[in-house]
C-alpha positions as CSV (number, residue, x, y, z in Angstrom):
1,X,40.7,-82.6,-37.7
2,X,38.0,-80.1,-38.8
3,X,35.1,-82.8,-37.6
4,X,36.7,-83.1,-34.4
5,X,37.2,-79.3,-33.9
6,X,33.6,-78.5,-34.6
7,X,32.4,-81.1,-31.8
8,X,34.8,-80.5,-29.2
9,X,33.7,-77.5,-27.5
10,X,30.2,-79.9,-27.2
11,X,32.0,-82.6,-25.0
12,X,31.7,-82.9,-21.1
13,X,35.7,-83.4,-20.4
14,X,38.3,-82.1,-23.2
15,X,39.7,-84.8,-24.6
16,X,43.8,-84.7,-25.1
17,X,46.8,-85.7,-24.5
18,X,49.2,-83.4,-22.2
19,X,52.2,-82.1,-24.5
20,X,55.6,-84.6,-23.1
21,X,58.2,-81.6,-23.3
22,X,56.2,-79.1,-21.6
23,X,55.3,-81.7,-18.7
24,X,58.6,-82.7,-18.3
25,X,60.3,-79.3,-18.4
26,X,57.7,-76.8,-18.3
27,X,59.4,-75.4,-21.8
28,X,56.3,-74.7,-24.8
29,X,56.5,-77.0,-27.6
30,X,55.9,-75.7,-30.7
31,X,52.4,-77.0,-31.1
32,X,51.3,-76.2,-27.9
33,X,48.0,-74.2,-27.9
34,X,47.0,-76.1,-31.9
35,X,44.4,-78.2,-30.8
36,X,42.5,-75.1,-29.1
37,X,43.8,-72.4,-32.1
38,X,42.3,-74.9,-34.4
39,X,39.1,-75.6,-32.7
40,X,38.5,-71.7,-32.4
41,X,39.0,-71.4,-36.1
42,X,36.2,-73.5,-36.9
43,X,34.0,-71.3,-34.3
44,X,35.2,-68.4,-36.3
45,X,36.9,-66.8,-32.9
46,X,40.4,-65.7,-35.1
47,X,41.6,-63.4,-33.0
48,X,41.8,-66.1,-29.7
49,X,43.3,-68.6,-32.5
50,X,46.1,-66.5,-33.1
51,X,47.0,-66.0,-29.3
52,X,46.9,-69.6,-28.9
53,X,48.8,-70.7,-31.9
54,X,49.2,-68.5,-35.3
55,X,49.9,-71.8,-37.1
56,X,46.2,-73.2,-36.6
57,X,45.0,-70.6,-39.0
58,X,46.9,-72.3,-41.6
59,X,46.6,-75.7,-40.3
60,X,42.5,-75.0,-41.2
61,X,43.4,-73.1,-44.4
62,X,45.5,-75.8,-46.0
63,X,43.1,-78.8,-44.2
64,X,40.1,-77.1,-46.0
65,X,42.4,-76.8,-49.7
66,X,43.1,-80.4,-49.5
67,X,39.5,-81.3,-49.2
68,X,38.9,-78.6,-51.7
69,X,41.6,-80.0,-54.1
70,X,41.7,-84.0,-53.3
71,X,41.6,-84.7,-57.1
72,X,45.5,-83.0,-56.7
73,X,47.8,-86.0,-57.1
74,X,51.2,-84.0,-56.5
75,X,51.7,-81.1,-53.7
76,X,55.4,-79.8,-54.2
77,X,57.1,-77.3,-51.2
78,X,60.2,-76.4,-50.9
79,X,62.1,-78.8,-48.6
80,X,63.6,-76.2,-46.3
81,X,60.0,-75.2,-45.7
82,X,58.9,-77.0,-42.6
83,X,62.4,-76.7,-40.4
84,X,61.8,-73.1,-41.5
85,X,58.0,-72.9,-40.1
86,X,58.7,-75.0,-36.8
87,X,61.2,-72.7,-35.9
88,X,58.7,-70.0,-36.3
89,X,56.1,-71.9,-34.4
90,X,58.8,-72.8,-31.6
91,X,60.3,-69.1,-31.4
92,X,57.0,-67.6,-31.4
93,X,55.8,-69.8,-28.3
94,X,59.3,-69.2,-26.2
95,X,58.7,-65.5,-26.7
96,X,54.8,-66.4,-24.8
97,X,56.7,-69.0,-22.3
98,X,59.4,-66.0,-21.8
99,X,57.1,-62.8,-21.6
100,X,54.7,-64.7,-19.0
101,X,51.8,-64.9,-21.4
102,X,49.5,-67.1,-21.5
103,X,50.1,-70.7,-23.1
């Protein structure tokens, strides 16, 4: 993921597939906007990250802790954690989707 990121502003097209639920129904998913938030990360361009997607800035921070920690045999969270997070991710692009800003 970090590779890619770092390359990807370099290529002649974008590379990517369109999001299914957003083609479909125009609706955001809750990912919409990562691939960009992540690759802006690795630019160090935060601020544009966090309009696009808040979650790429963690995305990057635990993708870089992994490779920091890969001797780690066991990562524990707390099961209720992701549901919790993808809501977050979700509400926080309907609020963009509803308020007209941009995707």
């Amino acid at each position: 993921m970090l590779g890619i990121a770092v390359v990807r502003p370099m290529l002649p097209i974008q590379p990517g597939l369109r999001c299914p639920l957003r083609t479909l129904t125009g609706v955001p998913c809750p990912f919409c906007g990562m691939t960009r938030a992540v690759t802006d990360v690795v630019h160090g361009e935060l601020a544009k990250s966090l309009v696009m997607n808040p979650a790429g800035v963690v995305a990057v921070a635990i993708a870089v802790a992994l490779l920091v920690a890969w001797r780690v045999r066991r990562i524990t969270y707390a099961t209720w954690l992701i549901p919790v997070v993808l809501a977050l991710m979700w509400s926080y692009q309907l609020f963009k989707y509803a308020t007209g800003r941009p995707l």
